[in-house]
C-alpha positions, 0 to 999 in steps of 0.5 A: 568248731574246726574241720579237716579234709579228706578226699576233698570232704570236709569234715567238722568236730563241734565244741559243742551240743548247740553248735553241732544242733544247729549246724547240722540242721542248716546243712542237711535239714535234720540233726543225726543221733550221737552214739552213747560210747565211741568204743562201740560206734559204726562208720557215720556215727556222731560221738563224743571225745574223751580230750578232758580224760587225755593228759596230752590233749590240748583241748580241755573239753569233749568233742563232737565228731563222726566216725569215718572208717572202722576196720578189724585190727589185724593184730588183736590177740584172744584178749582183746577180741574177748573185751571187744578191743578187735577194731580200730576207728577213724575220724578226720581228727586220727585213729584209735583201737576201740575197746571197753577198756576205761584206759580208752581215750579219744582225742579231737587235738588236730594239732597233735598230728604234725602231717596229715597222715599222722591221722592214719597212726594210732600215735598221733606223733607217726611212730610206731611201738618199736620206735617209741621205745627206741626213742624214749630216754626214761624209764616208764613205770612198767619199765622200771618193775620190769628192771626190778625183776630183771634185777632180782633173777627173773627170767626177762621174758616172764618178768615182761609176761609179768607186767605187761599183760602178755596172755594170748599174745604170740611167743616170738613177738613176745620174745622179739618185744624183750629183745628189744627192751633189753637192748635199750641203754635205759633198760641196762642201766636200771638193771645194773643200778638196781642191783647195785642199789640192793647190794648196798643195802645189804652192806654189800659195796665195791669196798667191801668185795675188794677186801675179800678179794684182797685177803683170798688173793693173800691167803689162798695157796693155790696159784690157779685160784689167785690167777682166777681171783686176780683175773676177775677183780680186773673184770670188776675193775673194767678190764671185761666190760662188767654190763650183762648182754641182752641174749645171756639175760634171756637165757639166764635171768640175772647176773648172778647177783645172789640177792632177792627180790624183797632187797631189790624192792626195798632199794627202789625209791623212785616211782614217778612216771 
């Protein structure tokens, strides 16, 4: 058994069905009722943990716990509210979204939360979404589909709409959510090496651009296309900085690679999380 306080309340999670029996019979004299699934529990309500379904849960069996507070989630979208996803809930332990999504986990793992406020987070660490991303140094597995499509030639916004679920969300917040992938070294980075990975595939390398360049610079009679020719073999050289911006891959899709998403698809080897 732990325990935690707020406001000068104690609050206790049991390791057990016995534990919690005979504790709360020697504080109050009657043992309360726990709840059949914390995704649908009221405040005062007892419920079991979900730890052994949390890989990051340092505690390897379910808990008992009670519910402190539950409130509306400000943000829920359509989707959410359609699957009962529109609130989150509390414990001394921290704060989860409810929802009869299976992928729904709550853990009892006070360690987890460095300060006390961290259980008033739904990432036990305190960061929020757009700081997590930032501070992520490898590509996720959604991530890494999402570079695959952005590869190809799809527009970033409906490859994000694509893979992560946006139906019903709010276009900017969408856009702004893209933005933010896109402006992310890892991200970049995929995109160029999955290209690159395709374009070898297909027997296309810096070798082999270089000698048709090489032989249109020699064969062509126009000064104005050798001058062109010239000035982009720089560019590919390093001379012009050769990574795609983030506002032009909103705009456009892909940097003109010409390669499909079949050749894209068939370069990736690599798909641990």
């Amino acid at each position: 058994m732990e325990s935690g306080t707020i406001l000068e309340v104690e609050h206790f999670v049991y390791d057990s069905l016995e534990e919690f029996e005979t504790h709360q019979m020697k504080l109050h004299g009657i043992v309360p009722p726990i709840a059949e699934d914390w995704r649908r529990a009221k405040i005062g309500d007892w419920v079991w943990s979900t730890d052994v379904r949390d890989p990051k849960s340092k505690i390897d069996h379910n808990r008992i716990v009670q519910v402190l507070r539950r409130r509306p989630l400000k943000d829920a979208c359509p989707q959410d509210v359609r699957y009962g996803a529109n609130f989150y809930m509390g414990t001394v332990v921290g704060t989860f979204r409810q929802g009869m999504s299976p992928s729904r986990i709550m853990d009892t793992d006070f360690s987890r939360r460095k300060t006390n406020a961290d259980r008033y987070h739904f990432s036990p660490d305190g960061l929020s979404d757009e700081q997590r991303i930032k501070k992520r140094q490898h590509l996720t597995k959604k991530e890494r589909y999402f570079v695959v499509r952005v590869a190809t030639g799809i527009n970033p916004i409906d490859a994000y709409a694509e893979i992560f679920s946006t139906k019903g969300h709010d276009p900017q917040k969408t856009r702004d959510k893209v933005l933010l992938l896109l402006k992310q070294e890892r991200i970049m980075s995929g995109i160029t090496e999955g290209t690159l990975k395709a374009a070898k595939s297909q027997g296309v390398d810096p070798e082999f651009i270089f000698k048709k360049f090489k032989k249109f610079i020699e064969t062509t009679e126009s000064d104005n296309l050798k001058f062109d020719a010239l000035k982009y073999v720089g560019e590919l050289l390093g001379i012009q900085p050769d990574q795609p911006t983030s506002a032009g891959l909103l705009g456009a899709g892909v940097f003109g690679s010409g390669l499909n998403r079949a050749q894209i698809e068939a370069a990736e080897v690599d798909e641990s999380d």
